[in-house]
C-alpha positions in Angstrom: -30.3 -9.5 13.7 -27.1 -11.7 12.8 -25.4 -12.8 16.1 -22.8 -14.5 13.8 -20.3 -11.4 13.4 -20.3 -11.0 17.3 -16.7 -10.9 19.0 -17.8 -12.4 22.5 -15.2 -11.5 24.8 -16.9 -13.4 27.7 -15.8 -16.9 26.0 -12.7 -15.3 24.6 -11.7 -14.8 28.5 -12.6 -18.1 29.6 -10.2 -19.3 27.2 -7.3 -17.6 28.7 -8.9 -18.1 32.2 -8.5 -21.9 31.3 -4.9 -21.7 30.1 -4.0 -19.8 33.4 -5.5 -22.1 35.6 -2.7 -24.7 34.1 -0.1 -22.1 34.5 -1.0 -21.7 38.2 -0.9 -25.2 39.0 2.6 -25.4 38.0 3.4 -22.8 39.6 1.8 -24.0 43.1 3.3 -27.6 42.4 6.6 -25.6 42.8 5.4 -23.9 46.0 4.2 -20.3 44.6 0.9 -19.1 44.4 0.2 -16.1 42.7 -0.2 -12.5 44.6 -2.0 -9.9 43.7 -2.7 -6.3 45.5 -5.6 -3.9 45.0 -5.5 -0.5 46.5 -8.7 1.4 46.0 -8.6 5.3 47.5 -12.3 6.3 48.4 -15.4 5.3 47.8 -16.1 5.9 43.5 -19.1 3.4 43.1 -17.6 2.1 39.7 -14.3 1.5 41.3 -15.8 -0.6 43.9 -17.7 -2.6 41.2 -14.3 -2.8 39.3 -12.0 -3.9 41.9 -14.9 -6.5 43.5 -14.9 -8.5 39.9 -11.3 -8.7 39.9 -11.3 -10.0 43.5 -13.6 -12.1 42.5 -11.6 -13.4 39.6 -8.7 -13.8 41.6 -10.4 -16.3 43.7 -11.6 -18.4 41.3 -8.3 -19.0 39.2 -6.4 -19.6 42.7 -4.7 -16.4 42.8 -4.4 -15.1 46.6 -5.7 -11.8 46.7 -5.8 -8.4 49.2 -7.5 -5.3 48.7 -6.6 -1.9 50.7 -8.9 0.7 50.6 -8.0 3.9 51.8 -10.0 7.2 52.6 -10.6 9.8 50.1 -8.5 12.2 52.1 -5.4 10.0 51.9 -2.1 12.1 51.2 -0.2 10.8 48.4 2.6 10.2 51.5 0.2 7.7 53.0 -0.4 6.0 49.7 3.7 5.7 49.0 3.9 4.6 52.1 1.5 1.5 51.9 3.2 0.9 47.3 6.8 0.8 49.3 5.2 -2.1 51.7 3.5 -3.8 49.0 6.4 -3.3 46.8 8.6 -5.1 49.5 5.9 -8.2 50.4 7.7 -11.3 48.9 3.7 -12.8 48.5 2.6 -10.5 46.2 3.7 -10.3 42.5 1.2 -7.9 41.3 0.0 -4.3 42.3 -3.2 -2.3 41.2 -3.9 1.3 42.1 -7.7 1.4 41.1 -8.3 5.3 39.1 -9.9 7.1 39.7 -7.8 8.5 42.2 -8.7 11.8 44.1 -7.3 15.0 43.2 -4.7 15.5 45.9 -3.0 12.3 44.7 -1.0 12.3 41.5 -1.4 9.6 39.2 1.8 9.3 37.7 3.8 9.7 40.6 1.9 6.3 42.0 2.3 4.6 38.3 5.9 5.3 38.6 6.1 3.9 42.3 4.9 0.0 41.4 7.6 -1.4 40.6 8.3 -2.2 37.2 7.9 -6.0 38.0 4.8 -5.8 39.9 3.1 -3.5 37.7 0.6 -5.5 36.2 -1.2 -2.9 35.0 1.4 -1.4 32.7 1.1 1.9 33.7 4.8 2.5 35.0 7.2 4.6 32.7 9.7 1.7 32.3 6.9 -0.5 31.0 5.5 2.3 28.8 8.7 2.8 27.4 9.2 -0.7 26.4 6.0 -1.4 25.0 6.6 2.2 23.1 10.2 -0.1 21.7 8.5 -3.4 21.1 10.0 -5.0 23.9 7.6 -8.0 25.0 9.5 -8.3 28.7 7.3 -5.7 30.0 3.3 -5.3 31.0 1.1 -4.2 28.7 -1.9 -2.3 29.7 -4.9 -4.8 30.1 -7.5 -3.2 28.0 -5.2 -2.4 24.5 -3.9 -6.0 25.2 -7.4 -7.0 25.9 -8.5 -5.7 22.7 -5.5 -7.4 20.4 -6.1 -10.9 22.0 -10.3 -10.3 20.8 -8.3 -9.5 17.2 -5.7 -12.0 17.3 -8.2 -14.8 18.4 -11.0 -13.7 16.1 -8.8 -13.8 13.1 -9.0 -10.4 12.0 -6.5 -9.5 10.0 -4.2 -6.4 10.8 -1.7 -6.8 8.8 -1.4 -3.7 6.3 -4.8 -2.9 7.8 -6.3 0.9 8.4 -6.8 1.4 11.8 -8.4 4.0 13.6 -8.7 4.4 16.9 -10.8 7.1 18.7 -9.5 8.8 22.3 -6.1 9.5 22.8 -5.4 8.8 26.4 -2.9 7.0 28.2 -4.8 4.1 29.0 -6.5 3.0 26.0 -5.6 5.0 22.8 -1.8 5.6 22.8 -0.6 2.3 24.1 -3.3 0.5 21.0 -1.5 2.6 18.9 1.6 1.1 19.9 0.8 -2.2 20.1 -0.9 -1.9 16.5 1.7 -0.4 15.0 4.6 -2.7 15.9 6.5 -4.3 13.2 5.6 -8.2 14.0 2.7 -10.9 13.8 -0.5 -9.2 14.9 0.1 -6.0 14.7 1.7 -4.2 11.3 -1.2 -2.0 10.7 -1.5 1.6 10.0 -2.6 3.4 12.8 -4.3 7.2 13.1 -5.2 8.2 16.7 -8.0 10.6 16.4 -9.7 12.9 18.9 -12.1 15.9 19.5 -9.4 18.1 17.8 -9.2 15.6 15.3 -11.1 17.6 11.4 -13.6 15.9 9.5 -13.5 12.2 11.8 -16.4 10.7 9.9 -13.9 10.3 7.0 -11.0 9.1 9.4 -13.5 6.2 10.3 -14.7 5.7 6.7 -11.7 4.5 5.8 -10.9 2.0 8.5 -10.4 -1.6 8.3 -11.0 -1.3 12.2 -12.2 1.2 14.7 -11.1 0.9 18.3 -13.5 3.6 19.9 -12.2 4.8 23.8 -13.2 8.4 24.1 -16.0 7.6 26.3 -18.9 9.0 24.4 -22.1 7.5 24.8 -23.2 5.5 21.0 -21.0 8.4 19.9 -20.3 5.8 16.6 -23.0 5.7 14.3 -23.7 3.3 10.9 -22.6 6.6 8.8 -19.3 6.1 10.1 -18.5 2.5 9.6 -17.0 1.4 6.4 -19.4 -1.9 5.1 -17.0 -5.2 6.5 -14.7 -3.4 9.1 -14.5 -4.5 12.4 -15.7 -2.4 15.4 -14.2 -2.7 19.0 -16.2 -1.1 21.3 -13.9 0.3 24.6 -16.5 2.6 26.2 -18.3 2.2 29.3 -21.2 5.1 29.5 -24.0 5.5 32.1 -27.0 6.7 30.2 -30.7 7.6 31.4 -33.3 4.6 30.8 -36.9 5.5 31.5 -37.4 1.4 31.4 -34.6 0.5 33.5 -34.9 -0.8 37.4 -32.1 1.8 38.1 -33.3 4.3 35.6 -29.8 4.2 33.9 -28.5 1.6 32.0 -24.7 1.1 30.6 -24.2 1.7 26.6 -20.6 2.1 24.7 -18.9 4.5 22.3 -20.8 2.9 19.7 -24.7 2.2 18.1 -24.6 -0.6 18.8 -28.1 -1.5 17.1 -27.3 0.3 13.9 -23.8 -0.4 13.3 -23.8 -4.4 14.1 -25.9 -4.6 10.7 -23.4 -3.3 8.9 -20.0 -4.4 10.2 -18.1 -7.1 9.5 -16.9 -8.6 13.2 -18.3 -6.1 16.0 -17.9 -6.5 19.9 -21.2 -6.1 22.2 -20.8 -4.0 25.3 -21.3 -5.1 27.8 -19.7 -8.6 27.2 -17.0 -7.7 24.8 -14.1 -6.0 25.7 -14.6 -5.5 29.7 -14.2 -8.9 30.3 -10.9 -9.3 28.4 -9.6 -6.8 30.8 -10.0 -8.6 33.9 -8.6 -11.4 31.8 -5.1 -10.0 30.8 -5.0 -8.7 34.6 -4.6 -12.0 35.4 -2.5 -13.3 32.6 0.2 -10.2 33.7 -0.5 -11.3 37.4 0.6 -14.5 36.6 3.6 -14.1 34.0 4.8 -11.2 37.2 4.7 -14.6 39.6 6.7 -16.9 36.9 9.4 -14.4 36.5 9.9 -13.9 40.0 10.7 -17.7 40.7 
């Protein structure tokens, strides 16, 4: 099997790691470091895993760090309570609320809490809304932005390009769309958002110069759907049973891999393509948060 059309978002993110770490030092030599606040509510087992790598991250580029973790039972009042301190500390120029968040809690009202200028995750209306007008002052969400950094870096080529990206949610699918579909360098492409009410997908995907696939359906992208050439980006993260595995699971994404790395042109492997990246651009937003607040 050719490794040589292999998008490997593990280097990719070193990359920007290494351009950060040059940011940060200027920004220390001028008596800031970087904050950055995790709040995690409960115990999800993928959230802890999540939220541990980006601590972990944090630490290694030099950005200080504190993580908050709060019962599952929290009220949502407990949890504004502890966004308006964080949103107050002078130290920290990031925030991340870590979703899942339990049921009693809505998610938008806490999106829409952050502040604007410490929402590094690009989840609060005011940075939707600009993203949605092509306004580069706000956050983007890390996995779309992620995702165009693997494209832009790679050399793919969207201009005039058919995109189609599978899952329309809010975190992965709509803001691609509108990243994709800006009128600029990197971006210029057609876009079509498809999803389970979406008729006859197969030839949706046929047709694409790329396929972003977030609907979180394990190896739900088979060869029959790639066009020879395009260029697959693999978003999904799916626990599957394996007999062979220590665990007896093991993780697999939205697409074949096996079957449709033969036939595309530039394909990302999961793990080790775009998860990475997202941890990445986390800290890229952390950081650009900390250089506009000085």
């Amino acid at each position: 099997m050719s490794q040589n059309n292999l998008i490997d978002g593990r280097a990719i993110a070193a990359q920007i790691q290494g351009e950060l770490t040059q940011r940060i030092a200027a920004l220390k030599a001028r008596g800031v470091q970087p904050g950055l606040a995790f709040v995690r509510v409960g115990e999800d087992p993928a959230s802890k895993v999540y939220v541990g790598r980006k601590e972990k991250t944090s630490g290694e580029l030099g950005i200080f760090s504190e993580t908050h973790v709060l019962p599952e039972a929290t009220s949502a009042a407990d949890l504004l309570k502890l966004l308006a301190k964080l949103n107050a500390d002078s130290r920290l120029h990031g925030i991340l609320v870590q979703a899942p968040l339990p049921k009693q809690i809505r998610q938008e009202v806490i999106y829409a809490t952050v502040l604007p200028e410490k929402d590094v995750d690009g989840f609060n209306p005011v940075n939707v809304g600009k993203l949605m007008l092509g306004d580069d002052t706000g956050f983007k969400p890390c996995t779309p932005a992620g995702v165009m950094e693997l494209l832009i870096r790679s050399n793919v080529k969207t201009d005039g390009a058919e995109v189609v990206i599978l899952g329309r949610g809010n975190i992965v699918g709509k803001p691609m769309a509108a990243m994709l579909c800006q009128k600029g360098r990197h971006a210029n492409s057609t876009v079509t958002i498809c999803h389970s009410a979406t008729r006859d997908l197969k030839a949706h995907c046929r047709r694409a110069d790329i396929i972003v696939a977030a609907m979180g359906v394990a190896e739900f992208v088979k060869a029959d759907m790639v066009k020879p050439g395009a260029t697959v980006m693999d978003v999904g993260v799916n626990r599957i049973a394996d007999a062979t595995s220590k665990t007896g699971t093991r993780l697999v994404g939205d697409v074949a891999f096996a079957e449709v790395q033969p036939i595309a042109g530039r394909i990302t492997p999961n793990p080790g393509g775009v998860g990475p990246m997202t941890i990445a651009m986390l800290m890229q937003n952390t950081v650009r948060a900390a250089e506009q607040a000085t």
